[in-house]
N, C-alpha and C positions, 0 to 999 in steps of 0.2 A: 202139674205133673202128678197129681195125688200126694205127695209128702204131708204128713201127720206134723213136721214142726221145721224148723230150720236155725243149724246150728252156724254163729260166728266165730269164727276160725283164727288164727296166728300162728305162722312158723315158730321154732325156738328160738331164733335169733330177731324178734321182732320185739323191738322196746318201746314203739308209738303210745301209749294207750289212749292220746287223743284220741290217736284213728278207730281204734277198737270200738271207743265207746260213743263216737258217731255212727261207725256200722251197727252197732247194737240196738241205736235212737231210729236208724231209718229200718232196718229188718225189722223193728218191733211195727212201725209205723205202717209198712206193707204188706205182714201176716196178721196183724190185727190180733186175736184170740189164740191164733196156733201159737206152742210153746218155741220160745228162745232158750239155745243154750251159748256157752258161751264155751269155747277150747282153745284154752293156754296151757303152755310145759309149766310154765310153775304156779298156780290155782294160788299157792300160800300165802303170794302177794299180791294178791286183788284188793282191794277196796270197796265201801260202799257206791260208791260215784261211778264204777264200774262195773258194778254188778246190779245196779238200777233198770229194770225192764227185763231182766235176765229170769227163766224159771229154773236153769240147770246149769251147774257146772261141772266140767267135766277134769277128767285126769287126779281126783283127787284122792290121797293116801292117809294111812295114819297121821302123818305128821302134820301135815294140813287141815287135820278137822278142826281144830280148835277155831284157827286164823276162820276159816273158811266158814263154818259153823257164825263167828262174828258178826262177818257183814253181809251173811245172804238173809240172816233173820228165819224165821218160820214159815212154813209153806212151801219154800223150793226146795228142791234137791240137788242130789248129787252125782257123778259119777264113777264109784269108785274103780282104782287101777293096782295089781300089785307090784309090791315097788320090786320085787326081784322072781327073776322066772326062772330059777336056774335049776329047780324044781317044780313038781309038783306041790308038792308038800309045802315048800317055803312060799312058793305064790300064793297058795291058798292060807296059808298061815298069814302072813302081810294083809288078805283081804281081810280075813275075819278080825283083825285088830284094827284094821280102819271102821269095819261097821260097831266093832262097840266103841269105839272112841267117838261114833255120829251118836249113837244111840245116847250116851253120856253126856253129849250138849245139845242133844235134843232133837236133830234132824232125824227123820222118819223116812223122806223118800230118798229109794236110793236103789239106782240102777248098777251093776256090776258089769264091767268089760275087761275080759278074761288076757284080751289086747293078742288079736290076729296079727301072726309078721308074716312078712313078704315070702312067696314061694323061692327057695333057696335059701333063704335064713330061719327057718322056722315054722315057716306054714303049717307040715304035718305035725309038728308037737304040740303047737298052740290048737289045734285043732282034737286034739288030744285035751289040753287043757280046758278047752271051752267045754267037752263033754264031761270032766271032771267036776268042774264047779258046777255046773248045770244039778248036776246029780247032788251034788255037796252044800250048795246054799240055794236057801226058796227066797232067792230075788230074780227079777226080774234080770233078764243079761242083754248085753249089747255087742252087737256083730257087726265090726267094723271092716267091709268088703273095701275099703278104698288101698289098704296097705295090699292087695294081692291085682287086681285088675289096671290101677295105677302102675302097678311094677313091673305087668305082664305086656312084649308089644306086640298086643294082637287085637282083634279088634274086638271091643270091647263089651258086645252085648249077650256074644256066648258067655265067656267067662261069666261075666253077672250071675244069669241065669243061672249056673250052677253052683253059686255063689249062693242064690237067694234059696236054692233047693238046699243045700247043707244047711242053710241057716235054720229052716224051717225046721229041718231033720234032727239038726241041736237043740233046739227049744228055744229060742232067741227071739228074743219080745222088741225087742228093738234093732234096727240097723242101719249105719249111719253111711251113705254115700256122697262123695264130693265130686267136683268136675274140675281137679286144679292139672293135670295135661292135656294136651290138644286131643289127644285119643282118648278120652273120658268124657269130650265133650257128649252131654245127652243124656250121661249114665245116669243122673237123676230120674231120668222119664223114663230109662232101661230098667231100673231099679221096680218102680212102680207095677209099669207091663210083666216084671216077672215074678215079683210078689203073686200078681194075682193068678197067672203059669202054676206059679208051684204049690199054690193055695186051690187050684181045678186037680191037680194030679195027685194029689193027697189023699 
């Protein structure tokens, strides 16, 4: 479908990490060189055994550089998230204490996601937010379209579309799409087709 990497995934209430870290062993074994990341609600308590084959992890805050910083080692990165949105100000405050907290144990790479919610809970502020830090820190951001098209029941490749066009519009270097509802099925390969849509009309 064109995807640049493919991330392994867990709800918050998923305590397997056999399972995790066989999906991690066969996703690495099927993208070969494209990057693996890895997204769990709590990044703090990984391990090395499970972050083995891994180049990113995601979800992760001040609090978790240390732990996290531990067992990914040098060369992979990160993703960081702010731990409270209830501002601007405080979200953006939370991010920049997680990047000097990576910088202080040595992680270098590191993508920021400003964290898109659902239209109805937030969509327009986080949208707000995303152009906020965009402006505010020169990292790299990620646009996570799956909390707004997953939430919406319509079919799915409009919405995308206009999804991947704000993305562009934001500056958003990265953006992360899943296929976990019946009506999302494809949006990976909608994702791709409209990347390249709003990268012609630009």
């Amino acid at each position: 479908a064109g995807v640049d990497g493919v991330v392994v995934g867990c709800g918050t209430t998923c305590g397997r990490v056999d399972l995790i870290s066989r999906a991690v062993s066969q996703v690495r074994d099927l993208v070969g060189d494209l990057p693996v990341g890895l997204d769990v609600s709590r990044p703090g308590e990984l391990t090395r055994d499970l972050v083995d084959g891994v180049d990113l992890v995601m979800n992760v805050t001040a609090r978790d550089a240390d732990r996290v910083a531990g067992v990914l080692g040098s060369g992979r990165g990160v993703v960081v998230i702010p731990e409270d949105i209830s501002s601007l100000d405080t979200a953006l405050g939370s991010v920049r204490l997680a990047l000097e907290r990576l910088r202080e144990v040595g992680v270098g790479k590191v993508v920021v996601d400003p964290l898109v919610k659902p239209p109805g809970v937030g969509l327009a502020e986080s949208l707000v937010r995303f152009h906020h830090f965009r402006r505010s820190l020169s990292y790299p951001h990620l646009f996570s379209t799956a909390n707004v098209y997953e939430m919406v029941d319509a079919d799915s490749h409009g919405v995308v579309a206009l999804l991947m066009a704000l993305a562009l519009e934001l500056g958003a270097s990265v953006v992360l799409a899943t296929e976990e509802s019946d009506k999302a099925t494809w949006a990976v390969e909608e994702h791709a087709i409209a990347r390249l849509m709003a990268y012609s009309s630009a």
